[in-house]
Structure formats: structure tokens, C-alpha cells
KEKE-3310 file (N, C-alpha, C; in steps of 0.2 Angstrom, whole numbers, plus 5000, padded with zeros to 4 digits):
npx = (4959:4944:4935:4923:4911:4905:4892:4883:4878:4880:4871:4871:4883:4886:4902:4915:4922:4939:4947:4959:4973:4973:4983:4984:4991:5003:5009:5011:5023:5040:5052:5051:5052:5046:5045:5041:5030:5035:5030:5038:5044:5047:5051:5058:5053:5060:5071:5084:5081:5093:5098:5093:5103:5109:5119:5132:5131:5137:5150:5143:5127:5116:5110:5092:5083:5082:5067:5065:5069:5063:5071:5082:5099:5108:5116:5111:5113:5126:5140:5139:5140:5146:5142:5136:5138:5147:5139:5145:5156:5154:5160:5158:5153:5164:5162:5154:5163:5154:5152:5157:5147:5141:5140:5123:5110:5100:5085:5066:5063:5049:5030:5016:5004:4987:4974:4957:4952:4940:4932:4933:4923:4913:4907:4905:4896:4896:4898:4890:4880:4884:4883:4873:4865:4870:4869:4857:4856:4863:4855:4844:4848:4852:4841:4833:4841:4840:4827:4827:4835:4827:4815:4822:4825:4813:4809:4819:4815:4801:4806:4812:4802:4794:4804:4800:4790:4794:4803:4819:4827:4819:4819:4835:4835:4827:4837:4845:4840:4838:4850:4859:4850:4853:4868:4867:4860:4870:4881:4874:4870:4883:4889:4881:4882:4897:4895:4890:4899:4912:4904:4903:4917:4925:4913:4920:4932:4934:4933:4942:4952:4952:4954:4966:4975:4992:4992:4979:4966:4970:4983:4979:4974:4981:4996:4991:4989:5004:5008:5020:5019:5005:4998:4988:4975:4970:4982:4988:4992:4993:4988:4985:4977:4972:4979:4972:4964:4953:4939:4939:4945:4933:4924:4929:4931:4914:4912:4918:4916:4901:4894:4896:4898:4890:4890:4875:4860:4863:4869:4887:4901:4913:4910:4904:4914:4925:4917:4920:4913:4912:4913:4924:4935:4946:4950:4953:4957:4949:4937:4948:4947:4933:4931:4936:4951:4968:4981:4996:4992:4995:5011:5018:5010:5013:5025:5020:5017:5007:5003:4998:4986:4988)
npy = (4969:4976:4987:4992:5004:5017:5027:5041:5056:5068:5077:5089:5102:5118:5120:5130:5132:5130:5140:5137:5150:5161:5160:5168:5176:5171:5168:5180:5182:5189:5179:5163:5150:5144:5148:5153:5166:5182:5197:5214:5225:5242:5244:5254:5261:5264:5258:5248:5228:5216:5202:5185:5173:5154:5144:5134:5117:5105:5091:5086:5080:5098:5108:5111:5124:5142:5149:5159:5177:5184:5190:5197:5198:5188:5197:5213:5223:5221:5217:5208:5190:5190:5189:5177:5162:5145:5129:5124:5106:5098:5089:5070:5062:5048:5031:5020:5004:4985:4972:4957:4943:4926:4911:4907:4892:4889:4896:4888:4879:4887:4888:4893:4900:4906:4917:4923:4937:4945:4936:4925:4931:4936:4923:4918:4910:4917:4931:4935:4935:4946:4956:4960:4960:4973:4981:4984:4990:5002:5007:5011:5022:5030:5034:5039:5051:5058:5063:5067:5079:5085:5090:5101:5110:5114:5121:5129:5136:5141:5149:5160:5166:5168:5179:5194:5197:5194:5199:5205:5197:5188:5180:5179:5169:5158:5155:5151:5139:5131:5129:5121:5112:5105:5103:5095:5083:5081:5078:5065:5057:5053:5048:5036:5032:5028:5017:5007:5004:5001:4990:4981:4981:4971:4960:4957:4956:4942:4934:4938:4935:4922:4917:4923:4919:4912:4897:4897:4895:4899:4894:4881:4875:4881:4871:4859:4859:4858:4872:4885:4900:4914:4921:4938:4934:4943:4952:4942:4939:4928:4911:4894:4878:4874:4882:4892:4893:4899:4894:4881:4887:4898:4888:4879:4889:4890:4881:4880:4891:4897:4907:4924:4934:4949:4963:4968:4977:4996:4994:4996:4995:4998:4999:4987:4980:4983:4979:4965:4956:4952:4940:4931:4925:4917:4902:4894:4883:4874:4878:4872:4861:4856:4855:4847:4845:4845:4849:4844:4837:4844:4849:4859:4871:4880:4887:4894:4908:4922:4936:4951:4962:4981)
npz = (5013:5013:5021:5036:5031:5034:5026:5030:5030:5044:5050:5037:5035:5030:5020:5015:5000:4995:4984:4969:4968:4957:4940:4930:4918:4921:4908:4901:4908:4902:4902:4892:4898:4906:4918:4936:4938:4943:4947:4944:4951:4956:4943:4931:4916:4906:4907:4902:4901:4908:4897:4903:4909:4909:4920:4915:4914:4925:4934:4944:4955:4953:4963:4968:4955:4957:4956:4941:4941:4932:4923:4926:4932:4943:4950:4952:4937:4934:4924:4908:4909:4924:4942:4940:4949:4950:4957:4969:4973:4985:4995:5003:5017:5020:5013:5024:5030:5023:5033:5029:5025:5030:5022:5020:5022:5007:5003:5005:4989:4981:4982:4976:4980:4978:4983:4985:4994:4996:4989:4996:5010:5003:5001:5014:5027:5040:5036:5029:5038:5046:5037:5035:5046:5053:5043:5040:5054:5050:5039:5045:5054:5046:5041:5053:5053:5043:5045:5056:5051:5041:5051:5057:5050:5046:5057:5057:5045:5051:5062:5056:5047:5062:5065:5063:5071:5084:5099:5101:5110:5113:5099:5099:5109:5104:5095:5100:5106:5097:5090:5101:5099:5088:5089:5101:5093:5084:5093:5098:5085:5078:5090:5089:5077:5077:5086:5079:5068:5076:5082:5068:5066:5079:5074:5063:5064:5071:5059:5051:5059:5062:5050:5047:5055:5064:5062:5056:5046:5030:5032:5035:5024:5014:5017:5018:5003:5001:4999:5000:5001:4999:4989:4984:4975:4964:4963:4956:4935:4929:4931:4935:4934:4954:4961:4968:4979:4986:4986:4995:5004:5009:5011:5022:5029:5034:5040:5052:5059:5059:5061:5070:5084:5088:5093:5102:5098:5099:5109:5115:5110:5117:5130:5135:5131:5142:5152:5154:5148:5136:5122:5116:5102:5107:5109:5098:5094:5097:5088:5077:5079:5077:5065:5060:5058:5061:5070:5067:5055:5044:5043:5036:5037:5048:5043:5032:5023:5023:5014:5017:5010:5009)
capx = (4952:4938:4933:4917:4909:4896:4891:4879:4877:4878:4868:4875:4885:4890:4907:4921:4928:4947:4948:4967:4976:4971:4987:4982:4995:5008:5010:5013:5031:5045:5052:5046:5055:5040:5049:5038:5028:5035:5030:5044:5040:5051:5055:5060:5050:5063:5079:5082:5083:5100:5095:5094:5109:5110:5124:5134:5130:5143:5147:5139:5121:5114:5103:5086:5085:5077:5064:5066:5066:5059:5077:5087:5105:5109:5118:5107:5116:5133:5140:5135:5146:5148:5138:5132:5142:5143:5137:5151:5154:5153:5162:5156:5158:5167:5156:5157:5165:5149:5153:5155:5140:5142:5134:5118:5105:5094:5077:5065:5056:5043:5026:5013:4994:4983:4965:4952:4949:4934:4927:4930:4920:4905:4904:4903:4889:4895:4903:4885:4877:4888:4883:4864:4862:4874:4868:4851:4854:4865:4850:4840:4852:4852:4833:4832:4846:4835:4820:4828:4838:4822:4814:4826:4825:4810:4811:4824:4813:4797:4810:4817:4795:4791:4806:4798:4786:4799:4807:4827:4828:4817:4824:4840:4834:4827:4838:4852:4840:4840:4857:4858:4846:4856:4873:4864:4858:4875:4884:4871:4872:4888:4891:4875:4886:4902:4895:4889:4905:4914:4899:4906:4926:4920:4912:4925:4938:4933:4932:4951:4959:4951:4957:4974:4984:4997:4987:4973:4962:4972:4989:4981:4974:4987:5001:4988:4993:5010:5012:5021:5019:4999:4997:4980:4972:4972:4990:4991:4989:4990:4988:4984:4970:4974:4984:4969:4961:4949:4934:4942:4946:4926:4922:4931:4928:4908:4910:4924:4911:4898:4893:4900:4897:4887:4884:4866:4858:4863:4876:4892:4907:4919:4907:4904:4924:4926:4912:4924:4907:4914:4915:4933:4940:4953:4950:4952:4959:4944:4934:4948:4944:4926:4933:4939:4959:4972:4990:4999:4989:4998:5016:5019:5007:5017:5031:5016:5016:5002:5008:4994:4985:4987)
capy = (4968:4982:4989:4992:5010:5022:5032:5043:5064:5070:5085:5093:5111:5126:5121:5135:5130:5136:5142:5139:5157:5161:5161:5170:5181:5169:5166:5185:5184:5190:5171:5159:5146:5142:5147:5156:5172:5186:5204:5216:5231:5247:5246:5263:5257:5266:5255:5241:5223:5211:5194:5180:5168:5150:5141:5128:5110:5101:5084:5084:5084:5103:5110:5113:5129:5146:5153:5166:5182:5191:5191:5200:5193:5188:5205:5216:5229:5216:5216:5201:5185:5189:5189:5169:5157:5138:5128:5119:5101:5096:5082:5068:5056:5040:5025:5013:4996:4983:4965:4950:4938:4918:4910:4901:4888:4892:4893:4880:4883:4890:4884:4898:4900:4910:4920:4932:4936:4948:4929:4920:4935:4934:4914:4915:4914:4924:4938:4938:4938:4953:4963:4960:4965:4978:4986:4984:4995:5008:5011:5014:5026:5036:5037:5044:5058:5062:5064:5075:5086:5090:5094:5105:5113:5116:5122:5137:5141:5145:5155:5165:5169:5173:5183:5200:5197:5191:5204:5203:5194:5180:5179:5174:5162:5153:5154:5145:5134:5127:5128:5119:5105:5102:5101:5087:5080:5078:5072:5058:5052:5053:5041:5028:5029:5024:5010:5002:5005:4998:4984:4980:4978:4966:4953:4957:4955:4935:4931:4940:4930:4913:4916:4924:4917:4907:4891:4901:4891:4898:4892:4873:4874:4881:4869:4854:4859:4859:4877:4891:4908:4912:4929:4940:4933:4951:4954:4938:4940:4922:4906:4889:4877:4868:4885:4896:4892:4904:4890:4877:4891:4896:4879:4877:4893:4891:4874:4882:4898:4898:4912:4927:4937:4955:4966:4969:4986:5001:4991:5002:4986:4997:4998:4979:4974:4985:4975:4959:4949:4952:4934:4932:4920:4914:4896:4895:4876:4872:4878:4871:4852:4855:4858:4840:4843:4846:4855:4841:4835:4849:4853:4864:4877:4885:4890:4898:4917:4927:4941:4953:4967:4986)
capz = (5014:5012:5028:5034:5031:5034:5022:5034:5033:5050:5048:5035:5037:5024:5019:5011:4996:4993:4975:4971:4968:4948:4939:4924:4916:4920:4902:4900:4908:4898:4899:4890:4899:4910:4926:4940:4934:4949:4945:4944:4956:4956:4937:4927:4908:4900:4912:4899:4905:4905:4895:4907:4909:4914:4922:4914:4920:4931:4934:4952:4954:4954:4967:4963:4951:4958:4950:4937:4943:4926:4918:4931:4935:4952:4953:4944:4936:4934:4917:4906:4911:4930:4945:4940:4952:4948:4963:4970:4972:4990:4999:5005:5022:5018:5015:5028:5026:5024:5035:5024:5027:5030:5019:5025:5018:5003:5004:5000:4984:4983:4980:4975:4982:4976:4986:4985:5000:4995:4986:5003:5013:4999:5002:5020:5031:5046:5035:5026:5041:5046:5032:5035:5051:5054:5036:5042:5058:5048:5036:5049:5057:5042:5040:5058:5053:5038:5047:5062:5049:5038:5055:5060:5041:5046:5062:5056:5043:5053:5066:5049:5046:5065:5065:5063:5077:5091:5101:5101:5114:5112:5094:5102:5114:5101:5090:5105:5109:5089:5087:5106:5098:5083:5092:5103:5088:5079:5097:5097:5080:5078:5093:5086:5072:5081:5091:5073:5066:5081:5082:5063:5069:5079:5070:5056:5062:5074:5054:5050:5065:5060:5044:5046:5062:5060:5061:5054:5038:5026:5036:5035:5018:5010:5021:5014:4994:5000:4998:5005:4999:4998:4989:4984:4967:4962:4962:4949:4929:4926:4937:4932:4939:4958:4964:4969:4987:4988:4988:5001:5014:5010:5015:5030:5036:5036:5045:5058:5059:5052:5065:5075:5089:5084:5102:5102:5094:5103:5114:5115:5113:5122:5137:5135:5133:5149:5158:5153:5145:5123:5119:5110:5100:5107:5109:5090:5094:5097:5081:5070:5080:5077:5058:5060:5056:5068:5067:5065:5047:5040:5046:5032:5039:5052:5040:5026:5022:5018:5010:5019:5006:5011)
cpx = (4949:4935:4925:4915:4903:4894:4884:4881:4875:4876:4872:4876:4888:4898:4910:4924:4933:4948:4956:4968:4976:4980:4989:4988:5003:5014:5013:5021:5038:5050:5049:5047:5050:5039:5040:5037:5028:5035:5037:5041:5049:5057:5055:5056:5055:5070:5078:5086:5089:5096:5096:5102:5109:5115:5127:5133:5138:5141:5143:5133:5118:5108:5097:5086:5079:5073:5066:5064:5065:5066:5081:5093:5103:5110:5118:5113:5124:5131:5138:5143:5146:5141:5133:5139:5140:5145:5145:5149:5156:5155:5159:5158:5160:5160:5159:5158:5157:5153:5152:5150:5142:5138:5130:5113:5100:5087:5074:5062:5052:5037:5019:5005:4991:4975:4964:4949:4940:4929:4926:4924:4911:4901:4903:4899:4890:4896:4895:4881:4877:4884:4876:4862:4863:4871:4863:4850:4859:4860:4846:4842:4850:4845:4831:4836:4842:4831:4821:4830:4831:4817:4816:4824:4818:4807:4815:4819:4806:4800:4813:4808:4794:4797:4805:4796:4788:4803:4817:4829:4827:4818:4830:4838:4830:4830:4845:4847:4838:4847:4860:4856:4850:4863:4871:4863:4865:4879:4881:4870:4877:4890:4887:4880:4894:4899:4892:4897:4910:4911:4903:4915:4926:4919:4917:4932:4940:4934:4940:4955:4959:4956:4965:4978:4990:4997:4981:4970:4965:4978:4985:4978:4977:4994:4996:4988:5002:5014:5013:5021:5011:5000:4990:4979:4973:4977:4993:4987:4986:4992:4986:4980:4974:4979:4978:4965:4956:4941:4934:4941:4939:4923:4923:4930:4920:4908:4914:4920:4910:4895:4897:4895:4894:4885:4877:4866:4858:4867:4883:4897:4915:4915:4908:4913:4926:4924:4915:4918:4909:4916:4923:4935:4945:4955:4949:4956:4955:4938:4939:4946:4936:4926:4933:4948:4962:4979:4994:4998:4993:5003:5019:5015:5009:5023:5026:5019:5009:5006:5000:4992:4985:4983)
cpy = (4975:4982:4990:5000:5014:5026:5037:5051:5065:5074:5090:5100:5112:5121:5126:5133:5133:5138:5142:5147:5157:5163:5162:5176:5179:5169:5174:5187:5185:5183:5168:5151:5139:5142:5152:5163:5176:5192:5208:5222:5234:5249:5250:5256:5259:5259:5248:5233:5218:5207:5187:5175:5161:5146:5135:5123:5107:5095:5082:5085:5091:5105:5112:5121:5134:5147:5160:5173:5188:5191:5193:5195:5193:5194:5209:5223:5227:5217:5210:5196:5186:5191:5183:5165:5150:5135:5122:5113:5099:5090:5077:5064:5051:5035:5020:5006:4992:4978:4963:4945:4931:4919:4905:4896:4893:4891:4891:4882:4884:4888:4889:4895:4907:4912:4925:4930:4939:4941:4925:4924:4934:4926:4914:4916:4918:4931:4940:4940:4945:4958:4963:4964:4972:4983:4988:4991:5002:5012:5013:5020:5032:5039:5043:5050:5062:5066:5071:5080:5090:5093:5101:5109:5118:5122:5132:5141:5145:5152:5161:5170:5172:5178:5191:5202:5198:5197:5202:5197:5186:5178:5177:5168:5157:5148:5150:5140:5129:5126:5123:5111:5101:5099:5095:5082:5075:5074:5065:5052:5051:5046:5035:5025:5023:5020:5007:5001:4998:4990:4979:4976:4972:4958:4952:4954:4945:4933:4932:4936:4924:4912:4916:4922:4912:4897:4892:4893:4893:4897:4884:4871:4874:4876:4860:4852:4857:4868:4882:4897:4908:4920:4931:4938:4940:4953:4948:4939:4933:4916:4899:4884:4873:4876:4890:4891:4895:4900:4886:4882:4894:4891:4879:4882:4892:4884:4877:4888:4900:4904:4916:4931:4945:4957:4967:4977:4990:5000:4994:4996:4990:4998:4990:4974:4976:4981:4965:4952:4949:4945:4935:4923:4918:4906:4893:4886:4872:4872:4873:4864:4851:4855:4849:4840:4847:4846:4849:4836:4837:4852:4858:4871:4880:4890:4893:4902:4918:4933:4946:4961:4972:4989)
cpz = (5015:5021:5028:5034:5032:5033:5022:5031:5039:5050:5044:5036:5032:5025:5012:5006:4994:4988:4974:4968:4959:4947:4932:4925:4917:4914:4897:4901:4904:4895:4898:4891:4904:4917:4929:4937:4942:4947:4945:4946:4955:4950:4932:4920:4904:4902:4907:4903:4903:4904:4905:4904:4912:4914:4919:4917:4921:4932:4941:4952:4957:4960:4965:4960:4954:4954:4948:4939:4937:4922:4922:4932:4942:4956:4949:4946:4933:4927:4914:4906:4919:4936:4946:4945:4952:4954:4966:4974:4980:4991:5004:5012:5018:5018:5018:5024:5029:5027:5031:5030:5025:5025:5023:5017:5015:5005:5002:4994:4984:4978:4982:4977:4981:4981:4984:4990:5001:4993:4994:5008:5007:4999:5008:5024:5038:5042:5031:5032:5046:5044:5034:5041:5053:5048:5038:5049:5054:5043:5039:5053:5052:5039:5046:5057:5047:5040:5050:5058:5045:5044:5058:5056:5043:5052:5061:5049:5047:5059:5061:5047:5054:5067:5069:5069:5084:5091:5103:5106:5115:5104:5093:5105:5109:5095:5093:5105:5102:5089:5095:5103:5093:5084:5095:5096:5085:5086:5095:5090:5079:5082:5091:5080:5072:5083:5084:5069:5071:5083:5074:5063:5071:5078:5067:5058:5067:5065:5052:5055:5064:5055:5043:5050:5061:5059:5059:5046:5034:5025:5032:5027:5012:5012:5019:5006:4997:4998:5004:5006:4996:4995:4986:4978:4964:4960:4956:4942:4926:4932:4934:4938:4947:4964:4967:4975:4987:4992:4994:5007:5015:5015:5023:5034:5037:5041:5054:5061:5056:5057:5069:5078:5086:5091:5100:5101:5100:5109:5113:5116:5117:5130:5139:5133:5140:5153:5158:5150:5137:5126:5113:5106:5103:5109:5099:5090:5094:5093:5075:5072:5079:5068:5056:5057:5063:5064:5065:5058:5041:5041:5042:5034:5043:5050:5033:5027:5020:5018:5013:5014:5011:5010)
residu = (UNK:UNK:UNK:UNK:UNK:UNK:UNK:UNK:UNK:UNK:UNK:UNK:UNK:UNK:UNK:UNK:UNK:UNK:UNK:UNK:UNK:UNK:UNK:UNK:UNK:UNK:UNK:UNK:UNK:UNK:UNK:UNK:UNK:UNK:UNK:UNK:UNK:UNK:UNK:UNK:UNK:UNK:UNK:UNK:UNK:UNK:UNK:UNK:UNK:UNK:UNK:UNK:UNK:UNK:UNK:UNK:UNK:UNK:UNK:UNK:UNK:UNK:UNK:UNK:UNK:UNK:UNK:UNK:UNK:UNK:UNK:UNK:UNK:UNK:UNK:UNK:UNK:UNK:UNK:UNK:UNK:UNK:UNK:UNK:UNK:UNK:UNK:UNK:UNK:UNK:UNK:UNK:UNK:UNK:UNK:UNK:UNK:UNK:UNK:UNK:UNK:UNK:UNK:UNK:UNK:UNK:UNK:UNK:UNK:UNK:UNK:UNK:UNK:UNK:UNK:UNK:UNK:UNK:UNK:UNK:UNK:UNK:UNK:UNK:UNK:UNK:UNK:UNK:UNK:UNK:UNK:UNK:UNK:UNK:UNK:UNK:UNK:UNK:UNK:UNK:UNK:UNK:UNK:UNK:UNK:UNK:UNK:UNK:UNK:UNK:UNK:UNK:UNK:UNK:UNK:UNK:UNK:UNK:UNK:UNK:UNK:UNK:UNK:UNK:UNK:UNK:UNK:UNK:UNK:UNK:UNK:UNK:UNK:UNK:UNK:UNK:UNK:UNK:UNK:UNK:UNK:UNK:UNK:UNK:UNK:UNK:UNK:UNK:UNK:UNK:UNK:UNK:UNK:UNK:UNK:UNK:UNK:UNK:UNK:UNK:UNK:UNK:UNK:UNK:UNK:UNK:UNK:UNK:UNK:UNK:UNK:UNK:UNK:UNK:UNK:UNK:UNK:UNK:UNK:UNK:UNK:UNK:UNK:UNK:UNK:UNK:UNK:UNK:UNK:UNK:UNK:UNK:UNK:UNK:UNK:UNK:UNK:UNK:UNK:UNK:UNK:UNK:UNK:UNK:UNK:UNK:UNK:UNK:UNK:UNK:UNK:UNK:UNK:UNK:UNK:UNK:UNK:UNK:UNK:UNK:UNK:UNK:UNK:UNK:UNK:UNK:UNK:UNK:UNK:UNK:UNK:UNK:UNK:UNK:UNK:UNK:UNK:UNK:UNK:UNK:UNK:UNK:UNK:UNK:UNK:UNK:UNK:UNK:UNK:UNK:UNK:UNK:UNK:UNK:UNK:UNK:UNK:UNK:UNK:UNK:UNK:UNK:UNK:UNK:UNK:UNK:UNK:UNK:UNK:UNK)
# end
């Protein structure tokens, strides 16, 4: 499932970009083999170079292979054939002996279900109500972060004009107490942002627990086809009609909750789970009877799977 996010600038700052290390001239190296291009420092122009040589292969698998140092033997100066050494074949522990295993009972067949859980989330009215409000105070958030940054903006550039005027001193001081106001700035947004974020969690996830627990809606929906293994529509190429759920557990979730709990604007939800007032699901026995089915309608739904996407 798609998280929720806040695609906010908190006052943007100068960032450094690393340029990787240019590796121009590589290509100049004496080998053409494509090894690692390493200067060769303290060589006479006239001193001529031994060829490279490389090792016979062996049946054990080989260590990784240094890079080339420009042609040079191992042991420069060594006549040609010696001063290469083939890597030797190292012993290993014993393999332990495996236990023999009983045999046990097969498992039952299996009996495929198919969701999109992104479909159920676009069908349901709390998950939509989620989006609305919670969106609704993140664009406001990012207007106010606007506003303040082009103030700031401008702020730094009249202190860059009266510069000239201002004696050193008060030139500093107000140039701490800008750089002082923009620090406050980003603490504070930054947390408005966290507690919208956190406000999002939240709702998100009273909808994630109806859904997925182990007598969740998509435990009695799928355990009313008779099926036992529920996986994501996504991960299927082909599917045939009757195996896909996506609709039904819609259904049932707007009847089962058709709303969630959202702290109020500017409500901090770890201050308010402290204070022991966050409403919780956890009477979810008593939404799936307001659904009208009951655990035992469906005894196949205790032994589902959902196969949970990464």
C-alpha cells in the first residue's frame, strides 16, 4: 500500500553536488583489457615493460582478480613464467548431516483470490475522506512555507542593499537575527508537518486493521468464496471472472466504516495518545456486527493468507 506523503520544501538550502571523480584517460592505459587505469610513478622511459601474464584457471572458484597494475609482474623484474602464483584450493568443514523429517499432512488446495488494494482505497469513503481533509491541510501548509520563504527572500535581500550603511556590528546582529528567524521557521514547519503526516497514520492505518487482521474483511470475504490464499491483483497476469474481490471488500468496508477518526487541525497525535483520549479500533467485533456477518458464517477465514505487498 502507497503511503501517505508530503511533498513540502522546508525552506530550501544551497546543496553541494559531488561530481564523481573524472576518469578520462582511463582508456589511455597500456591494457586493453579494461582493468583499472593506475599511473605508473618512478618509471625510467627508456626501462622496458614485461608483458602481462594471466593465471591459468583452476577447478575451485578463483578470488576476485586485482586490478592491473599497467603490465608489471607480481615481482617486477622476475623473469617471464615466474613470480605468478596459482591460488590454492582451500578446504572446507564437513557438511552437517540433515535430520530426516516425518512425513506430515498435505496442504489443502489452494483456492486463489485476487485485490487491489489501491481499488479498495479509491472506493471507500473514509480513505477518501482521509485524502480530503488531510490534503486540504498539507496545501495550506505549503502556501504558508511559500509566503514565509519569499519574505525571508526578501528580507536578505534589503539587508545585502543596506549593507553599506550599517556598521559592522549592527550588520551582524542582523544578520543573526535572520538566520535565528529562519531556523525558528524551519523547526516549526517541519513539526506542522510531522503532526499532518502522523495525523495521516492515523486514519490510515484504523482502515489497514479493518482490512487486514485476521478476521479482517478481507479474511470473511475471501473465507465466503471459499478461498485461501488472497494475493495483490498486480502480481497476477491473468485471472478469470469470480476470483477478484476487490469490489465486495469495498462494499463491506464502507458499511463496516464508512468513517475514521482524523485528530483535529494542529492536534499533535502523540500528545493526544499520551493523554489516553485517540479513539482506537479495537472493538472491530463490533463493526464487523454492525456489517451484519459474524465469525462463524465463514470458518474458512481464520486459516486465509494475505500475502502482504512490500
Amino acid at each position: 500500500m502507497s503511503r501517505f506523503s508530503l511533498p513540502l520544501t522546508l525552506m530550501t538550502a544551497s546543496v553541494l553536488a559531488l561530481m564523481p571523480v573524472s576518469q578520462a584517460g582511463a582508456a589511455d592505459s597500456n591494457d586493453g583489457n579494461g582493468a583499472w587505469f593506475v599511473p605508473k610513478t618512478a618509471q625510467q622511459p627508456s626501462a622496458p615493460v614485461a608483458p602481462h601474464h594471466h593465471a591459468a584457471p583452476v577447478a575451485a572458484p578463483a578470488p576476485a582478480a586485482m586490478p592491473d597494475m599497467g603490465g608489471m609482474d607480481e615481482a617486477e623484474g622476475a623473469p617471464e613464467g615466474e613470480g605468478q602464483q596459482v591460488p590454492p584450493v582451500l578446504p572446507l568443514p564437513p557438511v552437517p548431516a540433515s535430520p530426516a523429517i516425518p512425513k506430515e499432512n498435505a496442504p489443502p488446495p489452494v483456492s486463489v483470490g485476487l485485490i487491489s488494494v489501491q481499488g479498495v482505497m479509491q472506493l471507500s469513503t473514509a480513505a477518501q475522506e482521509m485524502q480530503q481533509v488531510l490534503g486540504e491541510r498539507r496545501d495550506r501548509l505549503a502556501r504558508v512555507v511559500q509566503k514565509e520563504e519569499a519574505a525571508w527572500r526578501e528580507e536578505q535581500q534589503k539587508l545585502q542593499v543596506q549593507a553599506r550603511t550599517l556598521t559592522s556590528d549592527q550588520l551582524q546582529l542582523r544578520v543573526r537575527h535572520l538566520q535565528e528567524r529562519r531556523a525558528k521557521d524551519q523547526r516549526d514547519f517541519s513539526n506542522q508537518a510531522r503532526i499532518i503526516q502522523e495525523a495521516y497514520q492515523v486514519a490510515f492505518h484504523q482502515i489497514e486493521r479493518v482490512l487486514e487482521q485476521r478476521d479482517g474483511i478481507i479474511a470473511r470475504v475471501a473465507g465466503a468464496h471459499g478461498m485461501n490464499l488472497v494475493l495483490h491483483a498486480e502480481q497476477a497476469v491473468l485471472h478469470v471472472d469470480g476470483q477478484d474481490i476487490t469490489e465486495e471488500v469495498a462494499d463491506l468496508l464502507n458499511k463496516v466504516l464508512p468513517h475514521v477518526f482524523i485528530p483535529g487541525d494542529g492536534v499533535d497525535p502523540e500528545v493526544l495518545a499520551k493523554s489516553g483520549k485517540m479513539p482506537t479500533t479495537a472493538d472491530e467485533e463490533r463493526l464487523m456486527n454492525q456489517a451484519g456477518t459474524q465469525p462463524a458464517e465463514v470458518p474458512q477465514a481464520k486459516d486465509s493468507v494475505l500475502r502482504r505487498q512490500q
